[in-house]
mmCIF file as gemmi writes it, N, C-alpha and C atoms, coordinates in Angstrom:
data_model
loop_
_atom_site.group_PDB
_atom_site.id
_atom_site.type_symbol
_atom_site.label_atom_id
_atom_site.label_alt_id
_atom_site.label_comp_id
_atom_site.label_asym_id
_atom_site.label_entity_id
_atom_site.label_seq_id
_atom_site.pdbx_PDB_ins_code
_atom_site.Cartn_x
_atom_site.Cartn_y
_atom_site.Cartn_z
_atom_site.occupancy
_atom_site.B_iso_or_equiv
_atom_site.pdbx_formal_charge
_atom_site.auth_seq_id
_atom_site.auth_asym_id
_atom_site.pdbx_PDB_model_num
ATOM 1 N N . UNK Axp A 1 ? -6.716 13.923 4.79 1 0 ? 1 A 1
ATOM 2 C CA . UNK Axp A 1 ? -5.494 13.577 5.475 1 0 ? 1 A 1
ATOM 3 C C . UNK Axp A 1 ? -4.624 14.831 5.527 1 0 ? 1 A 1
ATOM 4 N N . UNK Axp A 2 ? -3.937 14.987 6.95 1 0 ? 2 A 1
ATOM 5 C CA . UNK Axp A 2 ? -3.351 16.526 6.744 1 0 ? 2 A 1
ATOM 6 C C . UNK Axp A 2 ? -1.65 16.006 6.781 1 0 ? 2 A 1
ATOM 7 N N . UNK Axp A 3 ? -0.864 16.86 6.446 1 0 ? 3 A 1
ATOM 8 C CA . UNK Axp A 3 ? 0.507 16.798 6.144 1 0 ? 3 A 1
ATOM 9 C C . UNK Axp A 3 ? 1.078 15.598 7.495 1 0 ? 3 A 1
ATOM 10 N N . UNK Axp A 4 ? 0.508 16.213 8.242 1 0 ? 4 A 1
ATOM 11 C CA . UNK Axp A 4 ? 1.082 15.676 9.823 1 0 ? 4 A 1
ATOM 12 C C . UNK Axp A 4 ? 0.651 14.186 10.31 1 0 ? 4 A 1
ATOM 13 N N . UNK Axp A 5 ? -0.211 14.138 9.155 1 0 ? 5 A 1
ATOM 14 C CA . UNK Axp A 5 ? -0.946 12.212 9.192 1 0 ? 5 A 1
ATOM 15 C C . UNK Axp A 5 ? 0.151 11.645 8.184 1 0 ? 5 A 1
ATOM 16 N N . UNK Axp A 6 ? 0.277 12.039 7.24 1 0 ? 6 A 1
ATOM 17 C CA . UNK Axp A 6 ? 1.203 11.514 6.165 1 0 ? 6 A 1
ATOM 18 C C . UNK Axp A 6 ? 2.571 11.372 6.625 1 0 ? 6 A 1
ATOM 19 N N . UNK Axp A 7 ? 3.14 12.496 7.579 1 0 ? 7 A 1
ATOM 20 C CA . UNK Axp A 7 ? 4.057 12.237 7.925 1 0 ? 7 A 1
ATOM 21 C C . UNK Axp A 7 ? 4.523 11.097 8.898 1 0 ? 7 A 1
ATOM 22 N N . UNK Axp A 8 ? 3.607 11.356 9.639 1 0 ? 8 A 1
ATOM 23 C CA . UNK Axp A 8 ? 3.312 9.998 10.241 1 0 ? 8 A 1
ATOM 24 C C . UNK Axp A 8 ? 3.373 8.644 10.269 1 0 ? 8 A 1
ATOM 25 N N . UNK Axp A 9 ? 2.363 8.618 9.03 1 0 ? 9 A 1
ATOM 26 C CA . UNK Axp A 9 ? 2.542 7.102 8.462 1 0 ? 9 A 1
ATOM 27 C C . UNK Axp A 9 ? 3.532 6.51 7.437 1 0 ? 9 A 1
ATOM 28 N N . UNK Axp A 10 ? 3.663 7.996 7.094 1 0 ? 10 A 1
ATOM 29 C CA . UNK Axp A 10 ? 5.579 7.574 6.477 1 0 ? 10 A 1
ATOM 30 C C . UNK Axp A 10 ? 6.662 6.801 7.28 1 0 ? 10 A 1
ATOM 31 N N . UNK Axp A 11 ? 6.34 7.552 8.422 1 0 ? 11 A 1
ATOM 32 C CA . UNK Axp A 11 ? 7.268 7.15 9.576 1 0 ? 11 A 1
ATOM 33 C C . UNK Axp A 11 ? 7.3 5.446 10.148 1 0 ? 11 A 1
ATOM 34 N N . UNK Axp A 12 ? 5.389 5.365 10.188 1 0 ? 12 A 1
ATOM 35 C CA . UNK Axp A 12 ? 5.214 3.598 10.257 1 0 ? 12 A 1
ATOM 36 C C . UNK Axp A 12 ? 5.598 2.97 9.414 1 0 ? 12 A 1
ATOM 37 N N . UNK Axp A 13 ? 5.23 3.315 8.091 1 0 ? 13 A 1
ATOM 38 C CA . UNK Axp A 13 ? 6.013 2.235 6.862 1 0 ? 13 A 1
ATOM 39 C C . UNK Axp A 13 ? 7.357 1.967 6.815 1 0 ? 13 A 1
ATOM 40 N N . UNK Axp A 14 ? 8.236 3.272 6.922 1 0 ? 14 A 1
ATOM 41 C CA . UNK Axp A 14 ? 9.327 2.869 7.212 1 0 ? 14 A 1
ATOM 42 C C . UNK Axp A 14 ? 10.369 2.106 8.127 1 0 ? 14 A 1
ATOM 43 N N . UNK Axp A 15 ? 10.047 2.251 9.459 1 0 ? 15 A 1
ATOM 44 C CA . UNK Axp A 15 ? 10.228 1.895 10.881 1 0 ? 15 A 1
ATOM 45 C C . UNK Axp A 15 ? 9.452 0.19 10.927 1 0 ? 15 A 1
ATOM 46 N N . UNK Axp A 16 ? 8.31 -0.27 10.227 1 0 ? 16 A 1
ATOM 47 C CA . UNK Axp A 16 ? 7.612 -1.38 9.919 1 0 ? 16 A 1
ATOM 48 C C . UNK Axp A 16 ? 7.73 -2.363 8.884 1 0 ? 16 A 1
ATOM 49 N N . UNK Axp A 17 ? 8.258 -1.545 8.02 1 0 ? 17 A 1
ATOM 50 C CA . UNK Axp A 17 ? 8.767 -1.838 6.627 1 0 ? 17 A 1
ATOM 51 C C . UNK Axp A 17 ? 9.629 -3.187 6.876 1 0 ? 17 A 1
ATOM 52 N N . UNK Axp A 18 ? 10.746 -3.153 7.532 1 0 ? 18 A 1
ATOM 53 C CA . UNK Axp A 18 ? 11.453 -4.648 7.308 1 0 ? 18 A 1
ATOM 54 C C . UNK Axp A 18 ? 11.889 -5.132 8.884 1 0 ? 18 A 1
ATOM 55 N N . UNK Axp A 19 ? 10.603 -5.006 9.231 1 0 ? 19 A 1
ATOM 56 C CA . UNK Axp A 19 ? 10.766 -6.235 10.388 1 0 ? 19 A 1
ATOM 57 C C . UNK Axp A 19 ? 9.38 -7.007 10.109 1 0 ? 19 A 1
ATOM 58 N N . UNK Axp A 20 ? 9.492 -8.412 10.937 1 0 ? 20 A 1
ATOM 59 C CA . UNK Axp A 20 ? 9.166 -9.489 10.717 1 0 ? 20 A 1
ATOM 60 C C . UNK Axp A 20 ? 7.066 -8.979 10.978 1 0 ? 20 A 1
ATOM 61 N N . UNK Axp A 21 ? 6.629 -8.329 10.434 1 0 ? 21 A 1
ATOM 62 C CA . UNK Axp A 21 ? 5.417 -7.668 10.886 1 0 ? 21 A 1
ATOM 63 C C . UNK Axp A 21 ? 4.46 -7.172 9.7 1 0 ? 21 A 1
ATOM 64 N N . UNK Axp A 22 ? 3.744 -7.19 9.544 1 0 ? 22 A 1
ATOM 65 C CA . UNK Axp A 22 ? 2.96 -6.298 8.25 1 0 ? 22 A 1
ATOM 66 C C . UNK Axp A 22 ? 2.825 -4.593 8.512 1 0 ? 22 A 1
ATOM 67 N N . UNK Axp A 23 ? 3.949 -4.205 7.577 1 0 ? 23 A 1
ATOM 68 C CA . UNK Axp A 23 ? 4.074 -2.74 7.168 1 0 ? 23 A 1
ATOM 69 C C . UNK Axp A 23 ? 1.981 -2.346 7.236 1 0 ? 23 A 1
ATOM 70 N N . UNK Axp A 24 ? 1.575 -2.916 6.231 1 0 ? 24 A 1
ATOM 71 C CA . UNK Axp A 24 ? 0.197 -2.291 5.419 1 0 ? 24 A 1
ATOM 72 C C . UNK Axp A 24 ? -0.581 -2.417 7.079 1 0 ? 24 A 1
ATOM 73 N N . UNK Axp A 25 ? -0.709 -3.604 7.652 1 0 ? 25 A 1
ATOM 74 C CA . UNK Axp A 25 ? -1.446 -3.417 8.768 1 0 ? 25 A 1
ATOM 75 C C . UNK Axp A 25 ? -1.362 -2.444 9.658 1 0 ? 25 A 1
ATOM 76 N N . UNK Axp A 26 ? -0.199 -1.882 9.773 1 0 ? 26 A 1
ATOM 77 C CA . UNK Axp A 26 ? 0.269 -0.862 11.075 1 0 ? 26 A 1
ATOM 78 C C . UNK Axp A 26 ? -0.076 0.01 10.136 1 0 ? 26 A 1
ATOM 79 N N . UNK Axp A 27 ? -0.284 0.457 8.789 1 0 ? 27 A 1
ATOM 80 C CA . UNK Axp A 27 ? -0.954 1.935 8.384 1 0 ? 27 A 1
ATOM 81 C C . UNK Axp A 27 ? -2.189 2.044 8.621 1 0 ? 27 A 1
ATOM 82 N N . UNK Axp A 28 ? -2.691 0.365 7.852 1 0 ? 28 A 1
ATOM 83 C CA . UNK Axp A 28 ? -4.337 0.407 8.517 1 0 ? 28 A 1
ATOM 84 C C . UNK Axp A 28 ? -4.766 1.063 9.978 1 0 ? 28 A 1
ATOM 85 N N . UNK Axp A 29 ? -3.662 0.634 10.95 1 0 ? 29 A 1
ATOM 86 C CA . UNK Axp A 29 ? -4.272 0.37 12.227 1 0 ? 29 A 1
ATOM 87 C C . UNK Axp A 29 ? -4.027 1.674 12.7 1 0 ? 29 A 1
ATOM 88 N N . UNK Axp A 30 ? -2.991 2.642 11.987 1 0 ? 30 A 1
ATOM 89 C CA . UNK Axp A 30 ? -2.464 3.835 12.35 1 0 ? 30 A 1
ATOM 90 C C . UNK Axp A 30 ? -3.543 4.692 11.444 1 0 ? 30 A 1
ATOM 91 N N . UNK Axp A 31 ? -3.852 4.542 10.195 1 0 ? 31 A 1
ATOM 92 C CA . UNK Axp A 31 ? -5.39 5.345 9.805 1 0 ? 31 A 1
ATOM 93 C C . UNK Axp A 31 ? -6.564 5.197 10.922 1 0 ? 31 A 1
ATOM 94 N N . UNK Axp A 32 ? -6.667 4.206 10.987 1 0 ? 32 A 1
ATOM 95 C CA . UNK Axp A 32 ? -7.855 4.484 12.319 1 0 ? 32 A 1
ATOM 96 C C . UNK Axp A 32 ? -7.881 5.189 13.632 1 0 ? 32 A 1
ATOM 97 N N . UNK Axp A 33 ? -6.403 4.78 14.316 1 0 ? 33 A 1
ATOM 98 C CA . UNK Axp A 33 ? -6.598 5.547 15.611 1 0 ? 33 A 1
ATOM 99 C C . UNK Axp A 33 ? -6.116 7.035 15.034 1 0 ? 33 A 1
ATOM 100 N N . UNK Axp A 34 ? -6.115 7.335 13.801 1 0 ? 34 A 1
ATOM 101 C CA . UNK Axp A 34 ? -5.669 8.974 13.907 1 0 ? 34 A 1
ATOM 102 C C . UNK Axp A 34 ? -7.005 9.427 13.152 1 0 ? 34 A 1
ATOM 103 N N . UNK Axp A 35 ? -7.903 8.575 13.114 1 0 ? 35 A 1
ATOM 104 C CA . UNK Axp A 35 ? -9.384 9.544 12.247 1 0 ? 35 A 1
ATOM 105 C C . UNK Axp A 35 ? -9.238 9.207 10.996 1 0 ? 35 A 1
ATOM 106 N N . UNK Axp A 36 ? -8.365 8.785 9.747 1 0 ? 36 A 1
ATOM 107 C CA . UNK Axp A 36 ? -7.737 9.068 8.819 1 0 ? 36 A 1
ATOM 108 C C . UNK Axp A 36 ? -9.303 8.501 8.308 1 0 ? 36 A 1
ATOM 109 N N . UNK Axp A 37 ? -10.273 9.199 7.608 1 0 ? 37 A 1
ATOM 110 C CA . UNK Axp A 37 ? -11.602 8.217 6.689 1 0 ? 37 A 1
ATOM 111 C C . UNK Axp A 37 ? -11.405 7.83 5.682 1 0 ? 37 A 1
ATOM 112 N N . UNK Axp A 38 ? -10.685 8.407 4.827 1 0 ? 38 A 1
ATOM 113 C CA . UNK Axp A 38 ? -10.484 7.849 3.122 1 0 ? 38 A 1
ATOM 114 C C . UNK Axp A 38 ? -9.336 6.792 3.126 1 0 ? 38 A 1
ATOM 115 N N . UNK Axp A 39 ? -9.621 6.139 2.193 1 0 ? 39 A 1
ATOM 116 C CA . UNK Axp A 39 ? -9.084 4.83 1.963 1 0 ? 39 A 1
ATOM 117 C C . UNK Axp A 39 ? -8.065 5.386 0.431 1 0 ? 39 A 1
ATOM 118 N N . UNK Axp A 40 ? -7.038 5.877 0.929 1 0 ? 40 A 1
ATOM 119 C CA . UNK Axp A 40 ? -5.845 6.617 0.143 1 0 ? 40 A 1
ATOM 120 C C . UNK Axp A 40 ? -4.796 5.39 -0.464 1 0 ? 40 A 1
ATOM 121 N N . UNK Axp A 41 ? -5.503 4.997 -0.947 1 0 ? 41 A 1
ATOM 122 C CA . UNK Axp A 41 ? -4.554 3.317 -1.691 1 0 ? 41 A 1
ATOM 123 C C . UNK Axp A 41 ? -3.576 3.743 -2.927 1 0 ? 41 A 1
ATOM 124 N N . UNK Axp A 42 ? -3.404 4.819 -3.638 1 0 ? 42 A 1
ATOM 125 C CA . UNK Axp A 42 ? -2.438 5.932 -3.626 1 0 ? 42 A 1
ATOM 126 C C . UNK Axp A 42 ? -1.268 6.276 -2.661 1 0 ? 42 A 1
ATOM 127 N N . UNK Axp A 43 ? -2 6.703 -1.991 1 0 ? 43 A 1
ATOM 128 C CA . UNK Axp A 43 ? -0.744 7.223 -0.928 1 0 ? 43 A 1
ATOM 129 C C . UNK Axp A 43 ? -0.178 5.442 -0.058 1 0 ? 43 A 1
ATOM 130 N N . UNK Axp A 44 ? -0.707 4.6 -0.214 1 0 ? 44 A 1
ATOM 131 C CA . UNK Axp A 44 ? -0.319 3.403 0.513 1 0 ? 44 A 1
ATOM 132 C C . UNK Axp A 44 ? 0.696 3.116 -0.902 1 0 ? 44 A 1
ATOM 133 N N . UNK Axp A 45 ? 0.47 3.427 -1.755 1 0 ? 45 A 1
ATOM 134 C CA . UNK Axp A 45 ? 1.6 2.614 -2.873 1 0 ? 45 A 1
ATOM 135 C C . UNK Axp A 45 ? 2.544 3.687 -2.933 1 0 ? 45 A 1
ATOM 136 N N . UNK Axp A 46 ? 2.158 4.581 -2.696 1 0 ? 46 A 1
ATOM 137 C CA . UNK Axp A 46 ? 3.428 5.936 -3.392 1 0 ? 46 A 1
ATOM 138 C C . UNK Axp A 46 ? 4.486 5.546 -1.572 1 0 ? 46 A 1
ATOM 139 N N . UNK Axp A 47 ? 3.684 5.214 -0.666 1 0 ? 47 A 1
ATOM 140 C CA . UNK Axp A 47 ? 4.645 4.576 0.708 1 0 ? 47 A 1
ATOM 141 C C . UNK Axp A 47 ? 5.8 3.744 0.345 1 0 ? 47 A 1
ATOM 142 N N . UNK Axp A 48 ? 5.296 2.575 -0.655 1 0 ? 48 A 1
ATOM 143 C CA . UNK Axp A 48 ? 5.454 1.384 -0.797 1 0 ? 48 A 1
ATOM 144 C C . UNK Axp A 48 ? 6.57 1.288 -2.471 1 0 ? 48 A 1
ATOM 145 N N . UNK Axp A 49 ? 6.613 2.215 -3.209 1 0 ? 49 A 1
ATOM 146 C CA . UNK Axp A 49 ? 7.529 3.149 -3.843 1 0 ? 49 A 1
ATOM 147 C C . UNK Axp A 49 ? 8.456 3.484 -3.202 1 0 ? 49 A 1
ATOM 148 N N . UNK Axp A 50 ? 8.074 4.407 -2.336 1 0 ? 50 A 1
ATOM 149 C CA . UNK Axp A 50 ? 9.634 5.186 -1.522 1 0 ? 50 A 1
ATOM 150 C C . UNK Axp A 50 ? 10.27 4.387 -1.115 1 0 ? 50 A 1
ATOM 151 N N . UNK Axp A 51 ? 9.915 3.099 -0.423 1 0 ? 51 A 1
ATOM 152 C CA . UNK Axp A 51 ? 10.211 1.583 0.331 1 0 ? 51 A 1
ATOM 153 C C . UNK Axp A 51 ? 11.139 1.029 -0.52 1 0 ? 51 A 1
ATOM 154 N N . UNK Axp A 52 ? 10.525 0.739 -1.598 1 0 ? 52 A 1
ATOM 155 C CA . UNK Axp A 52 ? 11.629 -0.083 -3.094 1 0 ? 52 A 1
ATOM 156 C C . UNK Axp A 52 ? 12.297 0.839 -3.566 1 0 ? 52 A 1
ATOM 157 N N . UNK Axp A 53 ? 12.076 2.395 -3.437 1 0 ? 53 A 1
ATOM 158 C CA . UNK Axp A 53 ? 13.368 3.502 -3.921 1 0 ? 53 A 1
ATOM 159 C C . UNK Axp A 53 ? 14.638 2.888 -2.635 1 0 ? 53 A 1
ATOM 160 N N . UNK Axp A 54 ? 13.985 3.034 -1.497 1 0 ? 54 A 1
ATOM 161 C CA . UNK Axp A 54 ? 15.138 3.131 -0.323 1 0 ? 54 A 1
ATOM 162 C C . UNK Axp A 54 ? 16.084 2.183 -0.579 1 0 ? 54 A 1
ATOM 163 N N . UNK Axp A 55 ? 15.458 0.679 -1.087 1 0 ? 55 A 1
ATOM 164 C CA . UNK Axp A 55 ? 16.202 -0.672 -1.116 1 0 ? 55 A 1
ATOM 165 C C . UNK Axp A 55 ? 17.241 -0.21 -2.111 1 0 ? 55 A 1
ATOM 166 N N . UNK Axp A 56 ? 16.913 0.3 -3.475 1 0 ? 56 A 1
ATOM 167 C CA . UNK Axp A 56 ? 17.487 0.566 -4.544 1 0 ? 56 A 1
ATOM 168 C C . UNK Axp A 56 ? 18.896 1.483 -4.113 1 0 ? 56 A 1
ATOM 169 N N . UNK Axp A 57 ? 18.372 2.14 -3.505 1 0 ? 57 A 1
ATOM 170 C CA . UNK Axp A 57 ? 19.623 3.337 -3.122 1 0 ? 57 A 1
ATOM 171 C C . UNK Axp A 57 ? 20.608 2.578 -1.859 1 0 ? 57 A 1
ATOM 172 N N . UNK Axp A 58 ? 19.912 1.765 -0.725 1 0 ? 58 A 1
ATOM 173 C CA . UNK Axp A 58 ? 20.694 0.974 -0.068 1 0 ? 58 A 1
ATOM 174 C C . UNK Axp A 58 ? 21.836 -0.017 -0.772 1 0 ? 58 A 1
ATOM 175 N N . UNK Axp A 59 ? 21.158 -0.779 -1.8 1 0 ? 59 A 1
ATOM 176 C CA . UNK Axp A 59 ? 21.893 -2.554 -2.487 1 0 ? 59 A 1
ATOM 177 C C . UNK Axp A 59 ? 22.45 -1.675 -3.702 1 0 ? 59 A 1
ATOM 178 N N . UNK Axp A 60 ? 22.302 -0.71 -4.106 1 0 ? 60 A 1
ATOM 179 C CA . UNK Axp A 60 ? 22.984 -0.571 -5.614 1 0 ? 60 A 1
ATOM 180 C C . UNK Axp A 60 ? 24.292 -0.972 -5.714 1 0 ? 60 A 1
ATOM 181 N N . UNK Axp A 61 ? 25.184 -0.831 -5.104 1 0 ? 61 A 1
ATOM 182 C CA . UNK Axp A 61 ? 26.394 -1.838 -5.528 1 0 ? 61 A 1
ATOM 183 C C . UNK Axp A 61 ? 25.901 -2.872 -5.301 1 0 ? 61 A 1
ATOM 184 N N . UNK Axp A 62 ? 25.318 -3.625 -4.883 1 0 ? 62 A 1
ATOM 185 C CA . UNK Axp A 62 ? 25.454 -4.482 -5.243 1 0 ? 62 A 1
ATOM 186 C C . UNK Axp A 62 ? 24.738 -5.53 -6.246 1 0 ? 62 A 1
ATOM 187 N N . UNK Axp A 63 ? 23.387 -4.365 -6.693 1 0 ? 63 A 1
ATOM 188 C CA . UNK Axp A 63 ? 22.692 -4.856 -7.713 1 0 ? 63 A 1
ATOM 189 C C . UNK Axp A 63 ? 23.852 -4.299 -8.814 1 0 ? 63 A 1
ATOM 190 N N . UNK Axp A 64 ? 24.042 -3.506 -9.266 1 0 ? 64 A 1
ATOM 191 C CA . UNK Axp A 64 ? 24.952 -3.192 -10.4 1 0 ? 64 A 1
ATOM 192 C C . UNK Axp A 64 ? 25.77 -4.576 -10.45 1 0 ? 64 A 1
ATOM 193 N N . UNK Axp A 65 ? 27.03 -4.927 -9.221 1 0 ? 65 A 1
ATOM 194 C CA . UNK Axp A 65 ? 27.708 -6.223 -9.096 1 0 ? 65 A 1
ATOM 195 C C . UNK Axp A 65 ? 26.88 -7.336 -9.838 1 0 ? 65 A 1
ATOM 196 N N . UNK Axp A 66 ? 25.679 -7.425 -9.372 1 0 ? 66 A 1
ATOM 197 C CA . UNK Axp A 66 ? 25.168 -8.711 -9.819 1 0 ? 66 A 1
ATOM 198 C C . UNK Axp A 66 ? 24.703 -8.606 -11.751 1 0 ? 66 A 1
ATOM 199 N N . UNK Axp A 67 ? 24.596 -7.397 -11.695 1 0 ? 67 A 1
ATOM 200 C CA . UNK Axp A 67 ? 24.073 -7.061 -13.38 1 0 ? 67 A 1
ATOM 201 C C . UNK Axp A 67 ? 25.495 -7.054 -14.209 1 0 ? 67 A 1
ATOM 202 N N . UNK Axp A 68 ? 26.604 -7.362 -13.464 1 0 ? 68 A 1
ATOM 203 C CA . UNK Axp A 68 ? 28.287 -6.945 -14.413 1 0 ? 68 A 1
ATOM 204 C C . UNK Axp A 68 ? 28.723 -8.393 -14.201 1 0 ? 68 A 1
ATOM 205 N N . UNK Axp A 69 ? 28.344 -8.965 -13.468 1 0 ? 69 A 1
ATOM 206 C CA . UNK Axp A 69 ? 29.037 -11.018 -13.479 1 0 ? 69 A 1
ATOM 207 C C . UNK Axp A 69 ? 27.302 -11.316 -13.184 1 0 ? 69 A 1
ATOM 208 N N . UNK Axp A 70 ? 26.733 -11.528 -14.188 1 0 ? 70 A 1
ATOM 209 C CA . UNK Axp A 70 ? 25.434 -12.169 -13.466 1 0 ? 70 A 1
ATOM 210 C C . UNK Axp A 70 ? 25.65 -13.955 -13.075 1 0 ? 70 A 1
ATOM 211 N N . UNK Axp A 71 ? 26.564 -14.83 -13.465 1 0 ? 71 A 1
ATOM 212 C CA . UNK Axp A 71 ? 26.621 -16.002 -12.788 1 0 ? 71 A 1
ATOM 213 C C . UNK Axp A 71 ? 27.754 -16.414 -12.24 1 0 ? 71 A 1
ATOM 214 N N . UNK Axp A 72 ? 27.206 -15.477 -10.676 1 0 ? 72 A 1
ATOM 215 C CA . UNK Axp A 72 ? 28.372 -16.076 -9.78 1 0 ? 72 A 1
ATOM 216 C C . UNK Axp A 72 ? 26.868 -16.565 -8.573 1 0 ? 72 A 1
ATOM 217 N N . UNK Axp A 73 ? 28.191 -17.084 -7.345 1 0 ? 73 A 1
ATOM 218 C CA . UNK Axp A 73 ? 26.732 -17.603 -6.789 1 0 ? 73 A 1
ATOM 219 C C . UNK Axp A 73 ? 26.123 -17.292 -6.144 1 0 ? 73 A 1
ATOM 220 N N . UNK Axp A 74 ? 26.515 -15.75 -5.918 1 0 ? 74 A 1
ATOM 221 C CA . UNK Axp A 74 ? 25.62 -14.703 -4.956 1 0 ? 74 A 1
ATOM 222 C C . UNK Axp A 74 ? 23.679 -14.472 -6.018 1 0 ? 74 A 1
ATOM 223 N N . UNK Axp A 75 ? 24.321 -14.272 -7.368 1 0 ? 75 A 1
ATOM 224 C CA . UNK Axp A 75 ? 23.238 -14.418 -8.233 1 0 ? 75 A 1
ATOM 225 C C . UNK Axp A 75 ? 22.51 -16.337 -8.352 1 0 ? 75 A 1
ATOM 226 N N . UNK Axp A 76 ? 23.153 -16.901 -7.532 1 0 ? 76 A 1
ATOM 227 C CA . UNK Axp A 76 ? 22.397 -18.498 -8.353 1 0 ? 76 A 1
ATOM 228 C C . UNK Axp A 76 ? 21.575 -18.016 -6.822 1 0 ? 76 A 1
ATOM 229 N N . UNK Axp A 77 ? 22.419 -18.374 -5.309 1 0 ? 77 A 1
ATOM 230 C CA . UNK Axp A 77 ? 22.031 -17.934 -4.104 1 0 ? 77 A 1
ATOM 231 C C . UNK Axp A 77 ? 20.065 -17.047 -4.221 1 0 ? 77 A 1
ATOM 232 N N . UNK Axp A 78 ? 20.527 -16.074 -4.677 1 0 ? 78 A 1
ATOM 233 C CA . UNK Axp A 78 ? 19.15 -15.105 -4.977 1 0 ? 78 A 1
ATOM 234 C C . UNK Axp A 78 ? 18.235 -15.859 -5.845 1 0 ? 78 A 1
ATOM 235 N N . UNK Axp A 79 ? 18.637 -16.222 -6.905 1 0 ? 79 A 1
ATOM 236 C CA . UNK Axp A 79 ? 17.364 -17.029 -7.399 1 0 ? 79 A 1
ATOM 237 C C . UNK Axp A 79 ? 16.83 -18.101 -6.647 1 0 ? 79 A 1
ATOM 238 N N . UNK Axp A 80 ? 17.741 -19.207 -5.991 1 0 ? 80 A 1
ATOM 239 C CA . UNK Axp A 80 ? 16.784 -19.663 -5.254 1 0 ? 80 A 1
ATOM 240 C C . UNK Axp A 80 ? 16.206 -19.254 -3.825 1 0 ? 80 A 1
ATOM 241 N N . UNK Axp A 81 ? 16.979 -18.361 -3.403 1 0 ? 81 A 1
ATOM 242 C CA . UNK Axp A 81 ? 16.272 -17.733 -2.182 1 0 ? 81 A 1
ATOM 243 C C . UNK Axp A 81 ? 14.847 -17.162 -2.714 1 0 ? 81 A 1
């Protein structure tokens, strides 16, 4: 896989990542039409890492909020969502 494939499919995970669609399928489907042969299930989790870093750095106020009053009902709300 060369820099310019990775970058790439960085780009699908992210852009795929949170709409109503499967992220993992559009890498699958984006390894194939670019040649990609190895099955880099590594690099699909270290994707899928950066994904749950992004959320983390997006919600942190408001995960911190929920970790400083944990029972209000934005926290009851989330558990049963």
């Amino acid at each position: 896989m060369t820099f310019f494939h990775a970058i790439l499919l960085g780009a699908v995970q992210g852009l795929t990542e949170f709409l109503p669609v499967s992220s993992s399928g559009h890498l699958v489907i984006f390894q194939h039409i670019l040649g990609v042969q190895e099955s880099p299930l590594t690099f699909d989790v270290m994707l899928h890492m950066g994904t749950l870093l992004a959320v983390f750095v997006a919600f942190w106020d408001d995960i911190v909020d929920i970790l400083k009053k944990p029972f209000t009902r934005m926290t009851y709300l989330i558990v049963v969502g």
